[in-house]
N, C-alpha and C positions, 0 to 999 in steps of 0.2 A: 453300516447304514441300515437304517431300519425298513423292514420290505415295505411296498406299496407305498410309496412317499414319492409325491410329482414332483417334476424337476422342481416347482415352484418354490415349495416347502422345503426342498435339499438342497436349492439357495439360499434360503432364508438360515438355515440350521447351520451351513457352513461360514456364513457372517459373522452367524453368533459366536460359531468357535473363534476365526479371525477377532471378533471384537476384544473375545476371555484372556486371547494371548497377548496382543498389546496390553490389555489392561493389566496382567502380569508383569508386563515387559515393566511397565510407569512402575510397580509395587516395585519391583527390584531397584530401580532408581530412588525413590523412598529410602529401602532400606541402606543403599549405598550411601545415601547424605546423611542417614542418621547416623553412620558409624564414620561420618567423614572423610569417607571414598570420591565424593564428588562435592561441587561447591552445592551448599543449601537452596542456591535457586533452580538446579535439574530437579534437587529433591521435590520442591513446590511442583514444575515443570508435571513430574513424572506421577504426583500425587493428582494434578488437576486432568491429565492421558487417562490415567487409571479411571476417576469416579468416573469423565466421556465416555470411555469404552466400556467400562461396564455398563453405563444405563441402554448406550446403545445395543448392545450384545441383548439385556433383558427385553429392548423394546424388540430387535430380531428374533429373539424367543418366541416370544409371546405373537407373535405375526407368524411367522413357522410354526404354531401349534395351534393357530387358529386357521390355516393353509390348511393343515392336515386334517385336523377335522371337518372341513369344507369337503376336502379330496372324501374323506370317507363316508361322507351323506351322501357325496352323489354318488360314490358305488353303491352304498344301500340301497341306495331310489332305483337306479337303474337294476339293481337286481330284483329288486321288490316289482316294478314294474314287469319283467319277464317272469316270476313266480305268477303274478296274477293275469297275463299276459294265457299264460297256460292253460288258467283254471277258466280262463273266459272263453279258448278256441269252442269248449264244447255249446257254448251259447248261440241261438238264433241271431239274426243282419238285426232283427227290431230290438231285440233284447239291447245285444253291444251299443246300436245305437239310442237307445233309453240311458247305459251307462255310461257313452261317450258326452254326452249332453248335459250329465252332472258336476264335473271337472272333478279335480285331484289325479291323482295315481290309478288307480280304477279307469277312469277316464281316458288318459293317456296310454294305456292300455288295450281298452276296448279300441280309440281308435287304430290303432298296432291292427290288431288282427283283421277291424276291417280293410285295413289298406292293403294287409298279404291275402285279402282273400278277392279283394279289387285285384288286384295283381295278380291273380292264378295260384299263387302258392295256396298251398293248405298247411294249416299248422292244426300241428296235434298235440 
């Protein structure tokens, strides 16, 4: 498993695998009815399992890797916010609040430190 991957996305990745091995499973019946292992309508059967699970499997992909990079903005953001977070403790109450009143990231920020400095803590 790949590190830092929320449950969300390492449900979505394990679908996928589920969906790859059914859809294996149908190519093996495939190939059973073309060498006349099975009657030619599992074949059909195991052809029409296969292309389902496969599309499914790509549609779970593609979902689990649009999950993960979701997961990995908000770690950026949330880290970016405590970087700037730091760089803003050394700022005046009027300053933070001149940059809490602009919005974005900065913002969200400023308001952070005045709320720990409302709150007694002091950050440095």
């Amino acid at each position: 498993m790949p590190p830092g991957l929320s449950d969300a996305a390492l449900l979505l990745r394990r679908k996928m695998w589920l969906m790859l091995a059914l859809g294996v499973g149908g190519l093996v019946l495939v190939w059973a009815a073309l060498r006349e292992q099975v009657p030619p309508a599992l074949g059909v059967i195991g052809a029409l399992l296969a292309a389902v699970c496969f599309s499914t499997g790509v549609m779970f992909g593609l979902r689990g890797h649009r999950q993960a990079l979701a997961d990995r903005d908000a770690v950026s953001r949330r880290s970016m916010v405590v970087l700037i977070a730091s760089a803003l403790a050394r700022q005046t109450d009027e300053a933070l609040t001149a940059i809490a009143g602009r919005g974005g990231p900065a913002a969200e920020a400023a308001r952070q430190v005045l709320e720990g400095r409302r709150g007694g803590r002091t950050q440095t």
